[in-house]
N, C-alpha and C positions, 0 to 999 in steps of 0.2 A: 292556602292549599293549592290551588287554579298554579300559584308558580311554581310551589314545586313538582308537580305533575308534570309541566310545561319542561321543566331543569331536567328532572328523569327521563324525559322521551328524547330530550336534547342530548341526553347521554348514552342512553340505550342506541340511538342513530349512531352515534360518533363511535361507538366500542364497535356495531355491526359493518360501519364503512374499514374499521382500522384490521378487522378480524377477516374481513375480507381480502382486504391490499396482503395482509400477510398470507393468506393461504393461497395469491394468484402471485405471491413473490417464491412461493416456497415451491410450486410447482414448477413455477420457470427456471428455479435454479437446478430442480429435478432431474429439469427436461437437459438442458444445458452441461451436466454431470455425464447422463446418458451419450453426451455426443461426442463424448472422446474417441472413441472408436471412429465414426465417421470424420474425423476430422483428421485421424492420422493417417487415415486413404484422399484427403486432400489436405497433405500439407502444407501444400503452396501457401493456401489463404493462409493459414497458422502463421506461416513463415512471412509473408507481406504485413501481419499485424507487428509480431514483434519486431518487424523494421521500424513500424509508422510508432509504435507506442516505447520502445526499447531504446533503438538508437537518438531518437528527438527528444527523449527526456535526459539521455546521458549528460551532455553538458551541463545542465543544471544540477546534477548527483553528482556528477564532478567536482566542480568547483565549490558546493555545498561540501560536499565530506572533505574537502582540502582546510578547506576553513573551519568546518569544525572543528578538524583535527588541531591546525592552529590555537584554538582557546584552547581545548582541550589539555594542550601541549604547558600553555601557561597557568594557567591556571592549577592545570596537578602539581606543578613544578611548586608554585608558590604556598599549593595545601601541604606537599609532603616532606617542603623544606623545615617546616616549625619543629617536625619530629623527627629529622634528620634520614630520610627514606628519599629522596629525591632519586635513588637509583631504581628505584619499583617503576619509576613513571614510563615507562611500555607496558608494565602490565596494566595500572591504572589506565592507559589510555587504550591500551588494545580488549580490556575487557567493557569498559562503558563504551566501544562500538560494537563490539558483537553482539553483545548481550540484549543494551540496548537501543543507544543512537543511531547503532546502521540501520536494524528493521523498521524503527517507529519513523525515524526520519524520511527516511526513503520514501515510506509510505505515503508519509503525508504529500512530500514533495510530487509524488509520483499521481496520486487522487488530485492534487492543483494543476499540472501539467497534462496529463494521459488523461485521465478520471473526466477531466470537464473537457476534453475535447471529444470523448468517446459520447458524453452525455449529450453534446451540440450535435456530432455527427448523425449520431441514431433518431434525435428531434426533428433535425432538419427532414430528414429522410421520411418521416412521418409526417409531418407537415408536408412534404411535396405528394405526399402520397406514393412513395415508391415502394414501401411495405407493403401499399394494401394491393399496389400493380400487381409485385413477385406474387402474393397470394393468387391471385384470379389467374396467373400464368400457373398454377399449381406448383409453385416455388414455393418454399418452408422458410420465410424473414429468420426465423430464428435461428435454424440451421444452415442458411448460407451465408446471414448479416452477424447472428449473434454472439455464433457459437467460436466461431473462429477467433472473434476479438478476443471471446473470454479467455480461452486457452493461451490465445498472446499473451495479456496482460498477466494469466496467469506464471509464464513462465518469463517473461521479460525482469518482472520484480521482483524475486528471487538472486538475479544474475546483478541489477542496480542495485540492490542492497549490500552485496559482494564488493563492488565497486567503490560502495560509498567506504565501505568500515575500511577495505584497504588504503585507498587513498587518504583517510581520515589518519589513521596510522603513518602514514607519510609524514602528511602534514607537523605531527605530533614528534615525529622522530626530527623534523628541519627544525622547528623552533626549541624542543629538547637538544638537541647534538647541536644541531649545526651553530647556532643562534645562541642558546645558553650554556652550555659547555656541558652537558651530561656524558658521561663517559657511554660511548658508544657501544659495548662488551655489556655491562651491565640493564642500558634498556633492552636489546636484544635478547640476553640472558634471562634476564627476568621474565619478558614478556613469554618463552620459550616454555619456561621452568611452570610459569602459573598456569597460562593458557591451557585448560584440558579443552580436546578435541570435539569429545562426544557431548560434555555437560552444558560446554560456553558454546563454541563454534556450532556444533550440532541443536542444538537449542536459539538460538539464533536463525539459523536454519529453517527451522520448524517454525517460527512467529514471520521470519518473511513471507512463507509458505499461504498461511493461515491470513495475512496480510493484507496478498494478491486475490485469493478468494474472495475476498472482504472489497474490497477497492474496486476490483472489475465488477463486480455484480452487481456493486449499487451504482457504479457509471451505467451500466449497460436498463438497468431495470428501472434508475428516471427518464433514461432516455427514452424508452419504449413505453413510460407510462406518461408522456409529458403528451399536453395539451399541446395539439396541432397551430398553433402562433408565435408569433414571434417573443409576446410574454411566455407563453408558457416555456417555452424552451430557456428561455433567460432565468426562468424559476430554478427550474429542472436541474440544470448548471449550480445553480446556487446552492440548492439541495444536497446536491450529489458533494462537493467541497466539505459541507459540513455534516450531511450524516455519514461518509466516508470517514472524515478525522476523527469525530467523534466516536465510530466506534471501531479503530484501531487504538483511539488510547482506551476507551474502556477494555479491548480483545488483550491488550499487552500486561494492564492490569492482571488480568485474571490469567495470564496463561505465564508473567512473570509468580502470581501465585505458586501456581501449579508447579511449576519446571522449579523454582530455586529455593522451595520453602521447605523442600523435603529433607 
């Protein structure tokens, strides 16, 4: 009896610490939401985020959606030869990026890249104690440090996931055309013909969206909630990688539900 009493009060802690962290995550994101408006009366910062998190991940969106685009390229070529369809492969390849590859991919690449640098930055900044400085200078951390990244990261990842599915498309059309001989009229065509705007591309769209949200917020809210050390920030990093991925693939599950099952 004496253990399970002991197990229930071990449990009752743990649901009121986790019930906690979520309603001081859910306020911050609140708060955060609310600050668009001030932030498009300081652009600037807005505009120096999506330089620092935008343009220094591009290389790696780059050359990732090139490459994907590449298997992609082979790999449809080789599925739709069996059934004699090898002239679909733009639309095969131009829909498995929008739909899915450019948003999920992007994402993740972009929470490994941006995501754990945002989460070091804000830890370290905590650990030196410059948050708690700007505070006693009656400076608002949130709204001068936090608010602006978010807005970055939210609009930088939208614009890389664009990026990724075009170039992915490339990719696919070099080793299609260039490399295995697919008649160059017919991927174009096809891809033309299948591609709807609002369903695929639009919808695509909306999961990168919903992505960026997802990805900035939990870089920004381990960093802010990470223990002032050198561990703790190395946690914080750690964390933010994988509850980040983790739930862009569960977000894509459920929002590929939503969007293509109707």
């Amino acid at each position: 009896m004496q253990a399970i009493l002991s197990f229930l009060a071990r449990l009752g802690q743990w649901c009121k610490a986790e019930l906690k962290a979520m309603g001081h995550a859910a306020k911050l994101f609140w708060v955060l939401l609310l600050s668009f408006w001030s932030n498009v009366k300081r652009s600037n910062l807005v505009r120096d985020q999506i330089h620092f998190l935008g343009n220094y991940s591009l290389a790696i969106i780059s050359v990732s959606g090139l490459f994907v685009g590449f298997v992609l390229g082979l790999q449809g070529y080789y599925t739709l030869q069996r059934y004699g369809s090898s002239s679909a492969l733009g639309l095969l390849v131009a829909l498995s990026l929008v739909r899915e590859l450019g948003p999920v991919v992007s994402a993740l690449l972009f929470a490994g890249r941006a995501g754990t640098s945002l989460t070091a930055e804000i830890g370290l900044m905590k650990a030196g104690e410059q948050l708690s400085a700007m505070d006693m200078m009656a400076v608002d951390p949130v709204q001068r440090i936090l608010a602006p990244r978010f807005w970055g990261g939210v609009i930088a990842l939208p614009v890389l996931s664009a990026v990724f599915s075009a170039l992915g498309i490339v990719g696919g059309w070099i080793v299609g055309v260039v490399m295995i001989g697919v008649d160059s009229g017919s991927f174009w065509g096809q891809m033309q013909g299948g591609v709807d705007v609002w369903a695929d591309v639009g919808n695509g769209v909306i999961k990168s969206v919903v992505f960026a949200f997802t990805v900035t917020f939990v870089a920004l809210y381990q960093g802010n909630e990470a223990q002032p050390t050198p561990e703790g920030v190395s946690k914080a990093t750690t964390k933010t990688v994988v509850m980040a991925s983790l739930a862009v693939l569960a977000l894509d599950f459920v929002l590929t539900a939503l969007m293509f099952s109707i």
